[in-house]
C-alpha positions in Angstrom: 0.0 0.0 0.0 1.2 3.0 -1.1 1.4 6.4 1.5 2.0 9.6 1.3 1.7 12.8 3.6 -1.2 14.8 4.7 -0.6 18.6 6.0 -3.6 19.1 8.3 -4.1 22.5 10.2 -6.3 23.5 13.1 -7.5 27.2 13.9 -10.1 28.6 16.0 -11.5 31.9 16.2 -13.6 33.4 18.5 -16.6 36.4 17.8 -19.4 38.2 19.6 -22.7 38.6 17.9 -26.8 38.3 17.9 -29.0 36.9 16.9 -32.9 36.1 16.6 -34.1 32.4 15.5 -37.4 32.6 13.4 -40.4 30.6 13.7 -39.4 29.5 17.2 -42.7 29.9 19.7 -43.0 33.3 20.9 -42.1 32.5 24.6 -39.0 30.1 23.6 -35.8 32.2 24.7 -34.2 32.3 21.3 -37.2 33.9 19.4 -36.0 37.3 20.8 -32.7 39.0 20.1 -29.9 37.8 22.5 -26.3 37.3 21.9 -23.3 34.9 22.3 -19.5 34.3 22.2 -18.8 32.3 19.7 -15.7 29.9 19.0 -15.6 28.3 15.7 -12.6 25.7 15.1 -11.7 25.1 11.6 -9.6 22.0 9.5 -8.3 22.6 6.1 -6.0 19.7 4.4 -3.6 19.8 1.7 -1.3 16.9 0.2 1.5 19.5 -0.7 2.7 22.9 0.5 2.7 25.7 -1.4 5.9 26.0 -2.7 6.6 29.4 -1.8 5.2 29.9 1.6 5.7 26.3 3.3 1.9 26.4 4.6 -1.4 24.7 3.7 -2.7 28.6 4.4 -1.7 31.2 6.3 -4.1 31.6 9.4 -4.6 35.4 9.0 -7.1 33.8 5.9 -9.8 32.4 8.2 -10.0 35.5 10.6 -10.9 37.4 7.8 -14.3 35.6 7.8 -14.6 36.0 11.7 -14.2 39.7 11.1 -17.1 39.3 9.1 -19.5 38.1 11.8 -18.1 40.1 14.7 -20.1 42.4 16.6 -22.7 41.9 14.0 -26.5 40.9 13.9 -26.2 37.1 12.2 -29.6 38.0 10.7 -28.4 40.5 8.5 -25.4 38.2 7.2 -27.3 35.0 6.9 -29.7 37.1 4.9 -32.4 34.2 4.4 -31.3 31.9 6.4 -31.8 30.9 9.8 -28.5 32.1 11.9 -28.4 28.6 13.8 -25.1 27.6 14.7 -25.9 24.6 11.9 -25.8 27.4 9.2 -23.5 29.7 10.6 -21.0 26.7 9.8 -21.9 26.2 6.7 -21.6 30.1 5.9 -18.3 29.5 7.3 -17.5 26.2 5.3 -19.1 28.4 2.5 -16.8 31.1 3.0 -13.9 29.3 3.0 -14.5 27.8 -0.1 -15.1 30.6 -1.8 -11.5 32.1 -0.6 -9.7 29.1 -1.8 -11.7 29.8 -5.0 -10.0 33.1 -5.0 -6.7 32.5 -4.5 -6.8 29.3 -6.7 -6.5 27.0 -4.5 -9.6 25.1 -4.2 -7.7 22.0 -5.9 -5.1 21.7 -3.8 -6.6 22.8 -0.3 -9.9 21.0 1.5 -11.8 22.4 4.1 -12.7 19.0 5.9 -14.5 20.3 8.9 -15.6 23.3 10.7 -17.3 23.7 14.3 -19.6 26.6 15.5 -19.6 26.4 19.0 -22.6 28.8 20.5 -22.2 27.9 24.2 -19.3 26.0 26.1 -21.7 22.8 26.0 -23.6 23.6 22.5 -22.0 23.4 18.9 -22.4 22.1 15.1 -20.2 21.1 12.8 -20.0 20.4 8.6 -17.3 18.4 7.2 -16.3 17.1 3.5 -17.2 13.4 3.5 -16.5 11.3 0.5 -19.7 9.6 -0.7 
């Protein structure tokens, strides 16, 4: 069996923001605004490095999309979408992606995972599976 190396890398970033969850009953605590501190951990794998830097991607790529969300109402980001902590990792995953994209490197870098955590003891999480 053949092997070769994986370059795996790990970063977590933390935000503050609010948010209101629609078509909750009235007197459930979410339906109204309220806010948390979020902590979002994120995986991205590459076979290679790039050549030039030595890194799967530099670190200072993924806060860019937690200054997106900080101090912010998700509502207005998420636009349609529910801001549960399920979708606020896929805007992340989403995000991501469309960096890569960007830089042209979606071939050669995978976002495998990423975890919303909304409370210490409350998170979700989207990863890459092959099907």
């Amino acid at each position: 069996m053949a092997r070769k190396l994986v370059h795996r890398i790990r970063k977590t970033v933390k935000w503050e923001a609010a948010h209101v969850l629609k078509g909750l009953p009235p007197q459930h605590p979410c339906s109204r605004m309220h806010g948390h501190s979020y902590r979002a951990e994120v995986i991205l794998r590459a076979d290679r490095l790039d050549d030039q830097l030595g890194m799967v991607l530099d670190f200072n790529v993924i806060k860019v999309i937690r200054d997106k969300l900080d101090h912010q109402t998700l509502n207005d980001i998420l636009g349609d979408k529910n801001p549960t902590a399920e979708n606020i990792a896929v805007f992340f995953y989403e995000a991501l992606n469309s960096i890569l994209l960007q830089l042209g490197e979606q071939d050669d870098v995978i976002v495998e995972k990423v975890v919303v955590h909304e409370t210490e003891t409350s998170s979700a999480e989207v990863e890459m599976v092959e099907s």
